[in-house]
Backbone bond lengths (Angstrom), bond angles and torsions (degrees), N, CA, C in turn:
res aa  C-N    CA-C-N  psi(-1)  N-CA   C-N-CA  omega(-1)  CA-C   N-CA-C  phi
1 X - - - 1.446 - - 1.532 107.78 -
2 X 1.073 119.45 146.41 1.714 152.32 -154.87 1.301 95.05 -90.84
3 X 1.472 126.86 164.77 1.430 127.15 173.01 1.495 94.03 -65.42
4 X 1.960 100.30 -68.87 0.837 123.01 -162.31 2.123 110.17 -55.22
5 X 1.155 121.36 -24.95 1.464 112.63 154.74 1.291 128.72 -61.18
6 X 1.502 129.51 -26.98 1.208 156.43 135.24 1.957 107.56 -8.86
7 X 1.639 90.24 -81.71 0.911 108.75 179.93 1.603 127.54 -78.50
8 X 1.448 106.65 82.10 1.613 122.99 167.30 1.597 116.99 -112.77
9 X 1.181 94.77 138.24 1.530 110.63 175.25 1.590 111.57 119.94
10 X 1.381 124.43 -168.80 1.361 127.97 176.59 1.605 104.65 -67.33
11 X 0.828 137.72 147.35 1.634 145.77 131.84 1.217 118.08 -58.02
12 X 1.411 129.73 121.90 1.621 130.01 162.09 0.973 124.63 -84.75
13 X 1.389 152.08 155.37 0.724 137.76 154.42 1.872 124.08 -83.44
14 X 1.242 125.72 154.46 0.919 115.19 -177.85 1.978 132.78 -44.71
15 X 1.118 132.97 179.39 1.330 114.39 178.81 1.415 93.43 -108.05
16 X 1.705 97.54 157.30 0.796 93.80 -177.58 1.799 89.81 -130.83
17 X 2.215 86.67 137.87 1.238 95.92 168.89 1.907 146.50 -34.20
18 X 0.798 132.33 128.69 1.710 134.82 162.01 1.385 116.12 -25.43
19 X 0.993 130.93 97.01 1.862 115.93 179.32 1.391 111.47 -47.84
20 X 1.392 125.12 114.48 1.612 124.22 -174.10 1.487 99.44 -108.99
21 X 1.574 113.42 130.45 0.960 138.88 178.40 1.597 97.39 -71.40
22 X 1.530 105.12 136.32 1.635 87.14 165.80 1.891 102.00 -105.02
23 X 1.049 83.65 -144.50 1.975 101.35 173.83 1.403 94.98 -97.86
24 X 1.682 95.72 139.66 1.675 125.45 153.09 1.282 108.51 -32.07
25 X 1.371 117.85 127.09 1.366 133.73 150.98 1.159 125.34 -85.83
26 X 1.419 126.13 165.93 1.119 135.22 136.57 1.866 118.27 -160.66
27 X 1.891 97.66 127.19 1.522 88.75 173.74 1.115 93.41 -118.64
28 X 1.652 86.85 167.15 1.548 126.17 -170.62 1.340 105.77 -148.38
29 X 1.446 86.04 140.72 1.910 100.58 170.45 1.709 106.33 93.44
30 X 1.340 102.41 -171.71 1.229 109.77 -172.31 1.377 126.89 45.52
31 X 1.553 137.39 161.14 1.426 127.65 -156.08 1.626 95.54 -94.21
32 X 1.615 108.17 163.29 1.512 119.82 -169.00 1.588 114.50 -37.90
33 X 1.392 75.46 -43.51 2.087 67.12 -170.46 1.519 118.64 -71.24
34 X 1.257 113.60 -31.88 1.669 123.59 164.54 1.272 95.88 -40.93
35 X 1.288 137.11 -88.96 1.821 164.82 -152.73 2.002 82.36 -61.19
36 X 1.577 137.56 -47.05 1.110 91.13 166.96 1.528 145.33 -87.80
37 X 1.930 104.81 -1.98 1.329 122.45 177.22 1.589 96.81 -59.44
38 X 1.115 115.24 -43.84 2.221 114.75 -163.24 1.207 91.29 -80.68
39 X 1.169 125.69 -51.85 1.868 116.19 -178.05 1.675 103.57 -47.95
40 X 1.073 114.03 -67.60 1.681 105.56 -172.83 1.248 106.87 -54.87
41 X 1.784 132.84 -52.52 1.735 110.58 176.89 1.159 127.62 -50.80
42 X 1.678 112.41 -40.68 1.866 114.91 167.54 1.311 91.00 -47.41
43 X 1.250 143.67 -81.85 1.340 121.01 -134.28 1.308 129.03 -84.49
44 X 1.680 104.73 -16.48 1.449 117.28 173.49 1.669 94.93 -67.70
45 X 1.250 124.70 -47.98 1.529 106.11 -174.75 1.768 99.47 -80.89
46 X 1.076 135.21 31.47 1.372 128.32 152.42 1.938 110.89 98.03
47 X 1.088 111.61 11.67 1.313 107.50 -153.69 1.697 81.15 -101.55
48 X 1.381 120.06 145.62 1.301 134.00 166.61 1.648 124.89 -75.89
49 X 1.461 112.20 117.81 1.872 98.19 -172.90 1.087 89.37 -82.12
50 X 1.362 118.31 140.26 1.804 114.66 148.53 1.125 104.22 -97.00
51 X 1.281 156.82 -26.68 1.614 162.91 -146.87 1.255 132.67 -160.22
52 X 1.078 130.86 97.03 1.168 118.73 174.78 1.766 110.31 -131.44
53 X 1.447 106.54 140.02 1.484 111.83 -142.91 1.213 104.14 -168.90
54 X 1.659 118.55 135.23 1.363 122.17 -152.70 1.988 98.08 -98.94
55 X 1.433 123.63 11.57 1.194 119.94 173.83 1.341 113.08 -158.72
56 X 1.643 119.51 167.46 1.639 94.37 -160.88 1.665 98.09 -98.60
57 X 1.483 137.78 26.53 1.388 135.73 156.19 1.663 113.21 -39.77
58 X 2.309 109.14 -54.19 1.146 96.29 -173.98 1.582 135.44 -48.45
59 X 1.417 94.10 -33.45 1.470 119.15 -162.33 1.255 102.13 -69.26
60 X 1.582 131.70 -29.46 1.126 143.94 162.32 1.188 117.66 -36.31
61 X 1.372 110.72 -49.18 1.594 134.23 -154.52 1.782 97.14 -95.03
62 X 1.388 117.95 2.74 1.697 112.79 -156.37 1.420 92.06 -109.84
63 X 1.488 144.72 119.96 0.950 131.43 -170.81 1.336 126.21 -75.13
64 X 1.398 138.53 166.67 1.682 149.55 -153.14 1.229 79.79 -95.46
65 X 1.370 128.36 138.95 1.365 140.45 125.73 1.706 129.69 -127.82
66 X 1.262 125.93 -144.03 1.474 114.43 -166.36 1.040 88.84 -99.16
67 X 1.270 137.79 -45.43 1.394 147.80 -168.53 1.375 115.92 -43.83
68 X 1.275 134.84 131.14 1.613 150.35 -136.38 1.636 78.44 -98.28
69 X 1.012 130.55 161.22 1.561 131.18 171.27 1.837 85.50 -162.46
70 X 1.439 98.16 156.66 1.379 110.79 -151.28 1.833 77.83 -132.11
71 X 1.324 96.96 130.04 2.109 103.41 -173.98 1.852 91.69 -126.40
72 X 1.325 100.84 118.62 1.334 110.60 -169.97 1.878 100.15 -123.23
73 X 1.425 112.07 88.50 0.962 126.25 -174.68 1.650 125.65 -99.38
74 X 1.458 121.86 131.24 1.380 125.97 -151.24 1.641 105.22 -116.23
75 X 1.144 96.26 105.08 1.460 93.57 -163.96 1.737 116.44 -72.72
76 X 1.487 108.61 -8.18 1.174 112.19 174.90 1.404 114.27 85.44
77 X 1.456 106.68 -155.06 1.404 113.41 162.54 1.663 114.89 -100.82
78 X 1.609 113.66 30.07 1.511 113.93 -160.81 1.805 86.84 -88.90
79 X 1.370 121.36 137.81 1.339 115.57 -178.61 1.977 89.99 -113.24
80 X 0.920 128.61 3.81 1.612 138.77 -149.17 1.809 73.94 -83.93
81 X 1.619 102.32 165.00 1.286 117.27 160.92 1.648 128.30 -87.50
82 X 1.487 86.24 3.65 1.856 92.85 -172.94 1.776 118.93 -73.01
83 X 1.281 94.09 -24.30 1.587 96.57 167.10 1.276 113.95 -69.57
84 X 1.076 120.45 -59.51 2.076 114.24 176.88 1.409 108.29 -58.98
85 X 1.827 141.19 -13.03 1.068 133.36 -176.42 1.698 95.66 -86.95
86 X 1.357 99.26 -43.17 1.947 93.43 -173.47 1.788 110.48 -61.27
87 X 1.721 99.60 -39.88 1.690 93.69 177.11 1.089 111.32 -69.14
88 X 1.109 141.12 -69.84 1.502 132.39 -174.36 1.740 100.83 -34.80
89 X 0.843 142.80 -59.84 1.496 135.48 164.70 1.276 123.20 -26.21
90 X 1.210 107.83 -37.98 1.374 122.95 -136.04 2.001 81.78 -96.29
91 X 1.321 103.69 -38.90 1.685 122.21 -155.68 1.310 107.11 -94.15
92 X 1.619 112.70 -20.95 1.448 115.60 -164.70 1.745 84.16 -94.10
93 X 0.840 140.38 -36.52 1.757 145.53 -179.97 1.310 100.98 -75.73
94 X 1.244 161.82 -12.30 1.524 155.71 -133.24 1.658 100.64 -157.30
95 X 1.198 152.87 63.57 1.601 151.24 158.42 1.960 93.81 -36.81
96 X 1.169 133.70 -23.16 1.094 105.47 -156.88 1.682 87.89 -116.47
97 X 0.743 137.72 32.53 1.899 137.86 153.53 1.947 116.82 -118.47
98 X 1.359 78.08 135.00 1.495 104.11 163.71 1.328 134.87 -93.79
99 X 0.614 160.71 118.85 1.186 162.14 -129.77 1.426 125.29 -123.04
100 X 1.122 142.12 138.84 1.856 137.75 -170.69 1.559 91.58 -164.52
101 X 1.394 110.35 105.70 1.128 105.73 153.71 1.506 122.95 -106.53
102 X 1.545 107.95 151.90 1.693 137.85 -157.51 1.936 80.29 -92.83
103 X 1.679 133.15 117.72 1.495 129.13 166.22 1.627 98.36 -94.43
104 X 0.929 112.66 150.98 2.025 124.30 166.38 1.703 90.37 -70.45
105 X 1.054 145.38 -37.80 1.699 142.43 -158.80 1.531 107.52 -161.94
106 X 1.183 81.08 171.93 1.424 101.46 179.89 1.631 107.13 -91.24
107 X 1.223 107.76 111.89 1.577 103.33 -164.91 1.807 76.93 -160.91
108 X 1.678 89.68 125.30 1.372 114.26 165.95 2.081 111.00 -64.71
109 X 0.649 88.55 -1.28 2.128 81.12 -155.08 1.420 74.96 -103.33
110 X 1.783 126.43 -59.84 1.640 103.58 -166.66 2.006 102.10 -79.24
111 X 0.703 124.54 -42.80 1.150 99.29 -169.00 2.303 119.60 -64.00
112 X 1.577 87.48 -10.53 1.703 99.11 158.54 1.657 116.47 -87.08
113 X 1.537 102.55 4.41 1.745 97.83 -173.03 1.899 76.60 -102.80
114 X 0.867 116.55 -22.62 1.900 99.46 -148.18 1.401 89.42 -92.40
115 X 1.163 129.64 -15.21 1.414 128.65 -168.08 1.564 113.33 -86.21
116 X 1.971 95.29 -43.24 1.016 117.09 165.14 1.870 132.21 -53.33
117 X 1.669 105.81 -25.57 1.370 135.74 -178.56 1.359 83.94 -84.00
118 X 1.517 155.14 -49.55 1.184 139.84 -166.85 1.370 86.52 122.87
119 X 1.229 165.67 75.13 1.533 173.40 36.23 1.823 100.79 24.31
120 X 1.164 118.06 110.22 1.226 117.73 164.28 1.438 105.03 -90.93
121 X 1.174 130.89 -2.90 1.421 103.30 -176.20 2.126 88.13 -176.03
122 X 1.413 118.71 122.04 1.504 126.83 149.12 1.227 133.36 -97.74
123 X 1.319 108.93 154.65 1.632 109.29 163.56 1.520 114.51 -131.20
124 X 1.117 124.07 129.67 1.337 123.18 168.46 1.633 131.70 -78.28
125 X 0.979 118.31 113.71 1.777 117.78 -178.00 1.359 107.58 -56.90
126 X 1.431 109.41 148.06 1.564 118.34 7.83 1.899 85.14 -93.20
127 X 1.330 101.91 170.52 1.411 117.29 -174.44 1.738 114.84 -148.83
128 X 0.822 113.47 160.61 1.655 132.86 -160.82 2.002 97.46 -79.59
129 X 1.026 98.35 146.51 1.969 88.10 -175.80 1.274 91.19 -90.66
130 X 1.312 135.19 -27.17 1.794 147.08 175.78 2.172 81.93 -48.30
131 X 0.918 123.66 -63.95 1.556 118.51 -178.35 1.085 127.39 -51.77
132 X 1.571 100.28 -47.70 1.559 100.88 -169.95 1.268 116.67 -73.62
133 X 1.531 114.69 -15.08 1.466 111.68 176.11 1.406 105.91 -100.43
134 X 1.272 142.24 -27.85 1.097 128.57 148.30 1.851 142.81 -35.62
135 X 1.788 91.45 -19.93 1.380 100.44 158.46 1.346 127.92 -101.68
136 X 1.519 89.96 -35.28 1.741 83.95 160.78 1.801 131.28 -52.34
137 X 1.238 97.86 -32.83 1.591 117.63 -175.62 1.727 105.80 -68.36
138 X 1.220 106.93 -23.14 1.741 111.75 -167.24 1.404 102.41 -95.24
139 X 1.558 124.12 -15.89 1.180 106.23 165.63 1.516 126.13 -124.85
140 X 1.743 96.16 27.14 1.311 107.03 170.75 1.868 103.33 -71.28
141 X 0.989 82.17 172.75 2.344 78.86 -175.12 1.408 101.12 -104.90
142 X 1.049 108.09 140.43 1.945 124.02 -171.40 1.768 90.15 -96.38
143 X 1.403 90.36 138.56 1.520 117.09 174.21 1.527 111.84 -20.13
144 X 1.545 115.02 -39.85 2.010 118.49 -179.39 0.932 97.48 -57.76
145 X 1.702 113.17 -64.42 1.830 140.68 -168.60 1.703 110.45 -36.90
146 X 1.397 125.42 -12.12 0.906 102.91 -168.79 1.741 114.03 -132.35
């Protein structure tokens, strides 16, 4: 028998997935081109930016709602403590953000400041995009969560 005898009947085509909405974004920090590399992975894996903004004033200005919003913040090369003083601000005012902060290194003290700021979850550069959306995904809110 032939491939092609094999092959009787219609052909399907494959299925194609559900468009899945992910969770609200928003990044902050780090210089433009950083803020547009994370904007395009949020959205290629489906996640919606609402914000993206080089200081945390905008976010100020973005209003509170019920809706889980996912704050994916790039700490840059700033080693200063003023970034974990603005998030913790930023987190202690906001019940409805999560938090992921982007570290310049692997450094025990900031990734104990960002956690300490209320950081549910870091990554240190450079990092795998297989990660970064894997953390984003862990603190998006599951169907109970919300």
């Amino acid at each position: 028998m032939t491939a092609s005898e094999r092959a009787t009947g219609p052909q399907s085509a494959p299925p194609v997935p559900p468009p899945s909405t992910g969770a609200p974004a928003i990044v902050l920090g780090g210089n433009e081109d950083t803020r547009l590399l994370l904007r395009g992975l949020l959205r290629l894996h489906r996640h919606r930016v609402l914000l993206e903004a080089a200081t945390r004033e905008a976010v100020d200005r973005l209003p509170a709602s019920p809706e889980t919003k996912i704050l994916v913040l790039d700490v840059g090369t700033e080693k200063g403590e003023g970034w974990a003083d603005d998030l913790g601000l930023l987190l202690r005012g906001r019940s409805d953000l999560r938090a992921l902060v982007i570290l310049p290194s692997s450094d025990p003290s900031l990734e104990t400041r960002a956690r300490q700021a209320g950081a549910r979850a870091t990554l240190v550069r450079p990092f795998a995009i297989r990660d970064f959306i894997e953390a984003v995904d862990s603190l998006a809110p599951t169907p109970a969560s919300t």
